[in-house]
MDTraj code that builds the backbone (N, CA, C; nanometers):
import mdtraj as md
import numpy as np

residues = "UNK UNK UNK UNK UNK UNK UNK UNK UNK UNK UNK UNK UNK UNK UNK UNK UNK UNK UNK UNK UNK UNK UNK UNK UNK UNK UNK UNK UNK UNK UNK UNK UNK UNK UNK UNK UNK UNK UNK UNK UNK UNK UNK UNK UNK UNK UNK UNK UNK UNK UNK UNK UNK UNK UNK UNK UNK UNK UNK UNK UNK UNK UNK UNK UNK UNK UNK UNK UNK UNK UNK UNK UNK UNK UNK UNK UNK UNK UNK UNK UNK UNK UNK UNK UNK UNK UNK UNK UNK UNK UNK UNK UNK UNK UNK UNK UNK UNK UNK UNK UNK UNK UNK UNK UNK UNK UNK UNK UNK UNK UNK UNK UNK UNK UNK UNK UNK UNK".split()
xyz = np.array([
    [5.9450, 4.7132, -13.6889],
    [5.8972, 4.7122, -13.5535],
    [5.9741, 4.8177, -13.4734],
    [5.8992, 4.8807, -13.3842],
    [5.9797, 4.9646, -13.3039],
    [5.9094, 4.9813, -13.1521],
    [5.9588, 5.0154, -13.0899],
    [5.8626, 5.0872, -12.9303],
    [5.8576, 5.2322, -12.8936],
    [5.8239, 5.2636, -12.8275],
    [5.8586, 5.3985, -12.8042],
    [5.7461, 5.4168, -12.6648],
    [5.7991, 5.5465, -12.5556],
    [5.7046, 5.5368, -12.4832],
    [5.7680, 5.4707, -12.3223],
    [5.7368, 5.4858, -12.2331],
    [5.7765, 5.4637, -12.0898],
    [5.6628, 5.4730, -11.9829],
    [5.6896, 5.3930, -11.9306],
    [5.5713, 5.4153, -11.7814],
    [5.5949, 5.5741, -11.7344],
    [5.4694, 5.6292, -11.6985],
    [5.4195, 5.7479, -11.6245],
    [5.3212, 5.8498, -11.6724],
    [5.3463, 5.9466, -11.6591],
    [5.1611, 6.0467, -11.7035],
    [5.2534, 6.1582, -11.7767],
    [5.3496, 6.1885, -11.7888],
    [5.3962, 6.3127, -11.8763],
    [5.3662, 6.2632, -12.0598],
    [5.3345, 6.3932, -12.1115],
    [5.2874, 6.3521, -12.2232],
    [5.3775, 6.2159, -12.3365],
    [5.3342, 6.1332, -12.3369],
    [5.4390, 6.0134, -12.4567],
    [5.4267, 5.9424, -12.3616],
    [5.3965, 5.9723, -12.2556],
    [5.4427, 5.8136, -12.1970],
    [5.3043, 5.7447, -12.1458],
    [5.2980, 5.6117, -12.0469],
    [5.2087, 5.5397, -12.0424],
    [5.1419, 5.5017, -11.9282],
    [5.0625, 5.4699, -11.8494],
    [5.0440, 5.4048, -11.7336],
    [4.9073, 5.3096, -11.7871],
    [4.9535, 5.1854, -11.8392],
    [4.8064, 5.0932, -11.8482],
    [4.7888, 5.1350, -11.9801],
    [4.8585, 5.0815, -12.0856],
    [4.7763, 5.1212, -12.2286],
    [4.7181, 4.9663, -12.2712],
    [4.5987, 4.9860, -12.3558],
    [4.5008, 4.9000, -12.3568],
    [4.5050, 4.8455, -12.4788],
    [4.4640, 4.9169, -12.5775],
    [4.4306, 4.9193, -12.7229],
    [4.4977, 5.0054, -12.8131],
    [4.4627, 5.0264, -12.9228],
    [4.5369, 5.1218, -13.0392],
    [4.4593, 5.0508, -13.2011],
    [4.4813, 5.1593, -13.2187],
    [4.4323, 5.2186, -13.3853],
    [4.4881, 5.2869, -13.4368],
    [4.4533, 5.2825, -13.5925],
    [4.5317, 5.3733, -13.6774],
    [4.4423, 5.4430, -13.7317],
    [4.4521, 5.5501, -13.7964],
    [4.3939, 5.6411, -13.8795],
    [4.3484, 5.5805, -13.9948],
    [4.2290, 5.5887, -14.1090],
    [4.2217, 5.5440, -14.2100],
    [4.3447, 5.5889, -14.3262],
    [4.4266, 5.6752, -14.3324],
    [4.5559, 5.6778, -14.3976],
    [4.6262, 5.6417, -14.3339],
    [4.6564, 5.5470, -14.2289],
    [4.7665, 5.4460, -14.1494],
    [4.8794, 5.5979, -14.1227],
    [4.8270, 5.6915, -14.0839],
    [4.9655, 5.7443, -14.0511],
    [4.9820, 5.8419, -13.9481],
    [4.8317, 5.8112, -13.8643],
    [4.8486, 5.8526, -13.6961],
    [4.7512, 5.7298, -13.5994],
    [4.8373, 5.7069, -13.5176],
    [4.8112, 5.5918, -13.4195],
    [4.7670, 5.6391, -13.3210],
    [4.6471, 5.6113, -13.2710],
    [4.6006, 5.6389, -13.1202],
    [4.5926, 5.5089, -13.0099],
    [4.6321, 5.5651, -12.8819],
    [4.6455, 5.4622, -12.8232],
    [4.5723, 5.4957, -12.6381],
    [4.4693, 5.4091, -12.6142],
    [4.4354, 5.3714, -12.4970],
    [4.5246, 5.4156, -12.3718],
    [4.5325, 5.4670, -12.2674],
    [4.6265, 5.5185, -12.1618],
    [4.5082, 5.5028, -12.0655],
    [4.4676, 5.4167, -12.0201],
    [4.3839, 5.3383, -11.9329],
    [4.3704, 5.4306, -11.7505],
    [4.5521, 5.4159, -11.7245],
    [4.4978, 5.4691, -11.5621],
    [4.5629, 5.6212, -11.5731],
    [4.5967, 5.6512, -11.6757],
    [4.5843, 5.8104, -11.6887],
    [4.4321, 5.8793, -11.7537],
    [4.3853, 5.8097, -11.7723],
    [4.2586, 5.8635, -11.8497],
    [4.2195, 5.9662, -11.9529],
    [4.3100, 5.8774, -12.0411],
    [4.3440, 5.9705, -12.1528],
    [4.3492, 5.8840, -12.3063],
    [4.3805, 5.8975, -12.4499],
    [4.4216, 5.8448, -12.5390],
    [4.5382, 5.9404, -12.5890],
    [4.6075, 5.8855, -12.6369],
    [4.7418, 5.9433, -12.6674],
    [4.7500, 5.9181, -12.8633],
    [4.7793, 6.0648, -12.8815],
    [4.7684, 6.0446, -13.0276],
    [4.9043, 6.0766, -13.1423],
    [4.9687, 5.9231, -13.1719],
    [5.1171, 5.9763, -13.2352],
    [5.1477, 5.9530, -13.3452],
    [5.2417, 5.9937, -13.4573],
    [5.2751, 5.9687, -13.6015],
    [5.2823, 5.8075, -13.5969],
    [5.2496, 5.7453, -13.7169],
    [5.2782, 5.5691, -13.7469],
    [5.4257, 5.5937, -13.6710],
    [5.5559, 5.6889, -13.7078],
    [5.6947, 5.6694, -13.6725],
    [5.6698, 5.6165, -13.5341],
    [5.6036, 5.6946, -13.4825],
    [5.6230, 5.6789, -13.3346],
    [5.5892, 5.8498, -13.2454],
    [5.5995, 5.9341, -13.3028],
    [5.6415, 6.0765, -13.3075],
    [5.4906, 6.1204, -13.1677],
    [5.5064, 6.1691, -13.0580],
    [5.4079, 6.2216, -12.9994],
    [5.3311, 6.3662, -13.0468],
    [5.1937, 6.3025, -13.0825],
    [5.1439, 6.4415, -13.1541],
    [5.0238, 6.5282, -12.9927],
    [4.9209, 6.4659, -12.9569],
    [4.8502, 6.4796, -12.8606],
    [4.8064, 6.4297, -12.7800],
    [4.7203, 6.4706, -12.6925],
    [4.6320, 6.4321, -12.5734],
    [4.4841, 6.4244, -12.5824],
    [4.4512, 6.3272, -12.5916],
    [4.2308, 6.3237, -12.5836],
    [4.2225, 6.2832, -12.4188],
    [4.2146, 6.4108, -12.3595],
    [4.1592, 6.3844, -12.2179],
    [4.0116, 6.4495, -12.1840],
    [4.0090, 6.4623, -12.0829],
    [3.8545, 6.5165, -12.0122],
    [3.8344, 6.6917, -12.0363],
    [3.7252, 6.6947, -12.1518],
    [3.7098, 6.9009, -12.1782],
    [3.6075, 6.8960, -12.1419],
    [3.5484, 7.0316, -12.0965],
    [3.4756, 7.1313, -12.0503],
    [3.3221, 7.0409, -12.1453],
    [3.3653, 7.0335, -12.2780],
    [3.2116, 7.0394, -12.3762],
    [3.1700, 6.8986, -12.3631],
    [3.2264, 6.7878, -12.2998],
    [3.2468, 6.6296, -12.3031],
    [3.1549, 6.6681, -12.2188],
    [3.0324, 6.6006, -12.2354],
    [2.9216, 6.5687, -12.1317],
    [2.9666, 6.4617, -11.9699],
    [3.0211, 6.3188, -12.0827],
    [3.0730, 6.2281, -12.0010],
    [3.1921, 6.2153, -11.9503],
    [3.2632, 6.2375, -11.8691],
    [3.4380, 6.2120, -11.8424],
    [3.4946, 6.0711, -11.9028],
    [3.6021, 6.0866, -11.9652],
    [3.6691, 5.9720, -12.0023],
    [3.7606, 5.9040, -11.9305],
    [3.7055, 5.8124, -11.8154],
    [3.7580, 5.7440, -11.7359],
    [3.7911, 5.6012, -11.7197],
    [3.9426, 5.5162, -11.7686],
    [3.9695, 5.4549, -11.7842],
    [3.9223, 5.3868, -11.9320],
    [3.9567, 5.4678, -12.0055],
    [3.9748, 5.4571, -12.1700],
    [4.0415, 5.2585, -12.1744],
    [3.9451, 5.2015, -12.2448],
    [4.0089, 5.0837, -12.2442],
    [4.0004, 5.0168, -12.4265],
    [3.8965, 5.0532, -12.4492],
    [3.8823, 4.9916, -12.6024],
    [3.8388, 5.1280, -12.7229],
    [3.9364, 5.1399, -12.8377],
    [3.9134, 5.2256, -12.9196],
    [3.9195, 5.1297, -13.0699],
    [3.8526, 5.2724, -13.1455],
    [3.8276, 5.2139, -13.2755],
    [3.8186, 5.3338, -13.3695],
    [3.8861, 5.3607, -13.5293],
    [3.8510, 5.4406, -13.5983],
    [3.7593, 5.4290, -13.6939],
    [3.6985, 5.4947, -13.7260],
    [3.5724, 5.4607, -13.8719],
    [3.5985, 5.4873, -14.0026],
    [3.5392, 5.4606, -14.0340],
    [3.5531, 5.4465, -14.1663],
    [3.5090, 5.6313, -14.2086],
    [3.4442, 5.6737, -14.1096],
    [3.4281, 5.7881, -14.1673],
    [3.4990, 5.9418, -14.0615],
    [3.6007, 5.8598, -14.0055],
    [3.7149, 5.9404, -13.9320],
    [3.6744, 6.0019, -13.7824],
    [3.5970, 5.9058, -13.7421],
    [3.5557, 5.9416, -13.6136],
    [3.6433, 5.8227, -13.5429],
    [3.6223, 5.8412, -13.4210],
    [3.7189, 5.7253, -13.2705],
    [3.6123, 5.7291, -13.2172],
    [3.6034, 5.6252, -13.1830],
    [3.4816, 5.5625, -13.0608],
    [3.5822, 5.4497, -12.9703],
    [3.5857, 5.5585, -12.8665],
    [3.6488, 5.5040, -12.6922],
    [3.5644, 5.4645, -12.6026],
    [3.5872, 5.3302, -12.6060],
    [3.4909, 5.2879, -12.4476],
    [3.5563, 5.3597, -12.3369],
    [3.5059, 5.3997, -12.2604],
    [3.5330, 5.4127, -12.1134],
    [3.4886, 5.3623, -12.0159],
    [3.5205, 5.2856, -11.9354],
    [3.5183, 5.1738, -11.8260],
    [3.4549, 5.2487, -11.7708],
    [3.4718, 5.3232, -11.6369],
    [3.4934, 5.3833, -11.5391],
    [3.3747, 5.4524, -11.5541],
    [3.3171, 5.5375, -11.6681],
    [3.1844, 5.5974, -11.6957],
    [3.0624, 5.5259, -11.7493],
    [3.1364, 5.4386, -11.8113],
    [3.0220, 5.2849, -11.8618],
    [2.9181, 5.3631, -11.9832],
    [3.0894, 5.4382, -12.0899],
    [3.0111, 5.4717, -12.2058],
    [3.1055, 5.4575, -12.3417],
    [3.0477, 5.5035, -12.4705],
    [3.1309, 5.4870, -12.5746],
    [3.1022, 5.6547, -12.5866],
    [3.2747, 5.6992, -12.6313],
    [3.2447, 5.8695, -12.6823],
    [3.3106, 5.9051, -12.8122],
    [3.2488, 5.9601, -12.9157],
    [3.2934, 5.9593, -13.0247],
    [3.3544, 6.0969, -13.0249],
    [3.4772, 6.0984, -13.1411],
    [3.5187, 6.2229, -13.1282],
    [3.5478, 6.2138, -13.2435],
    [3.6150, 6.3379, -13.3410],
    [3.6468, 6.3457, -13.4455],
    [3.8510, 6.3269, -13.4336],
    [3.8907, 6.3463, -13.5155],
    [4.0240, 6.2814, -13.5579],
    [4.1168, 6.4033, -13.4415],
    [4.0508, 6.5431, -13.4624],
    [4.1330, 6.6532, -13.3998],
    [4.1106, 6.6954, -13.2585],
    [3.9968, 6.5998, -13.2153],
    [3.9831, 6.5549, -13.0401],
    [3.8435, 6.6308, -13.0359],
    [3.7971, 6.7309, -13.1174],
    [3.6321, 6.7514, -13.0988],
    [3.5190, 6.6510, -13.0733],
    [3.5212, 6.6590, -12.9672],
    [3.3952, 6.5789, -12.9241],
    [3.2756, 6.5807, -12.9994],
    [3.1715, 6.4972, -13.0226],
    [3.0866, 6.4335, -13.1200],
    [2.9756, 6.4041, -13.0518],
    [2.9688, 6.2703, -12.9829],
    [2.8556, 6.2175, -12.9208],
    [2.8967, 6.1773, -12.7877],
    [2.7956, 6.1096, -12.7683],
    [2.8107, 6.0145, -12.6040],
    [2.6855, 5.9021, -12.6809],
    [2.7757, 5.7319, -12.6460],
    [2.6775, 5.6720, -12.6711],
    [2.6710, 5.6149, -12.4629],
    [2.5772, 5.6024, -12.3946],
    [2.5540, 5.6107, -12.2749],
    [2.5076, 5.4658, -12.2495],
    [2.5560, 5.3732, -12.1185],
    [2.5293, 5.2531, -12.0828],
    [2.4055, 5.2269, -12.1089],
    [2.3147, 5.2930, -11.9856],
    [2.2161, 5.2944, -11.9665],
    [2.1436, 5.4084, -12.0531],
    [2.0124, 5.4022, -12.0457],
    [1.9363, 5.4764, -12.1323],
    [1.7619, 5.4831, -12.1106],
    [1.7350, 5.5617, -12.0499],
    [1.5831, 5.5638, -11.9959],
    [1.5569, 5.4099, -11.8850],
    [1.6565, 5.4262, -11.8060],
    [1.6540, 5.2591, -11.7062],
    [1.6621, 5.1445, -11.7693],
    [1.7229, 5.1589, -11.9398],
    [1.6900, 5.0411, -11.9987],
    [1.9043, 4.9982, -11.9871],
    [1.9772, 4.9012, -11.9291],
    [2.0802, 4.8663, -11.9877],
    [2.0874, 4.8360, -12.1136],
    [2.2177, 4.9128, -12.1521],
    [2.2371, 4.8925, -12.3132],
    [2.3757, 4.7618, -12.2762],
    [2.4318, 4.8286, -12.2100],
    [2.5817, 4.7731, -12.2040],
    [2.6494, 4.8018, -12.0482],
    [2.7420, 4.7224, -12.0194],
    [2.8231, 4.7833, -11.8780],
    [2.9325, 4.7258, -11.9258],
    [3.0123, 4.8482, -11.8450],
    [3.1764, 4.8120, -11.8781],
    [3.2278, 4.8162, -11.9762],
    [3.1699, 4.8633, -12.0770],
    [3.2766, 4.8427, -12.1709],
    [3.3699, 4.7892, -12.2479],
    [3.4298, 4.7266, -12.2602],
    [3.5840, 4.6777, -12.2993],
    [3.6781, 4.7013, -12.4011],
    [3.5773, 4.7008, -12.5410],
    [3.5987, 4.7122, -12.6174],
    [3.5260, 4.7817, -12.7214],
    [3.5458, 4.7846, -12.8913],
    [3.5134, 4.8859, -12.9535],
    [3.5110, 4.8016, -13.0496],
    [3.4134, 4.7306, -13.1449],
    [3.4280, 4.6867, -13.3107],
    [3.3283, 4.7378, -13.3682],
    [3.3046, 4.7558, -13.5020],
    [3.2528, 4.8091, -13.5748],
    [3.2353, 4.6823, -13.7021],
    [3.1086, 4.6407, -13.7333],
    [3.0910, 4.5813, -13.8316],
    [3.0069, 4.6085, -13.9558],
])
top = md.Topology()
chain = top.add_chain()
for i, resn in enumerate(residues, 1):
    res = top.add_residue(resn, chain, resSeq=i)
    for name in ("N", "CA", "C"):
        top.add_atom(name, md.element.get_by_symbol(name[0]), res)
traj = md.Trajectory(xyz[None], top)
């Protein structure tokens, strides 16, 4: 067991973390950063590797990241609260899809929370 990590917005640290996952080789952890609006991506040690925040090619902004999940086929799917969507990305933060609340006026989902995969 270990911790690592401190309240605030400089990279490693935290404001509001939610959730977390591991990589399918258990040996990078991503983790939820809720009122920074971000996921934070670090070695199993603990080790700070990156940042999944808001790019240019992201259709949807990732606002208030609350529930994540990895796949089986190395993608992350992050709910985001705040946008009222799921956004898939690949392992190295390339954005993928947008799965979107709503959808032709039809509700799919609101809010978010979470992320399972069955």
């Amino acid at each position: 067991s270990f911790t690592f990590g401190q309240r605030g917005s400089q990279p490693g640290f935290f404001n509001h973390p939610l959730d977390l996952t591991l990589n399918n080789t258990e040996d990078l952890l991503f983790i939820t950063d809720c009122d920074n609006n971000r996921v934070q991506m670090f070695t199993a040690g603990g080790q700070f590797v990156r940042i999944f925040e808001n790019f240019a090619d992201v259709p949807l902004k990732l606002q208030g990241p609350v529930g994540i999940y990895y796949t089986a086929d190395d993608h992350l799917l992050i709910s985001s609260y705040g946008t009222v969507c799921v956004l898939v990305f690949e392992e190295d933060g390339s954005f993928v899809s947008v799965i979107v609340g709503t959808q032709q006026g039809k509700k799919r989902f609101s809010y978010p929370c979470g992320v399972v995969m069955l």
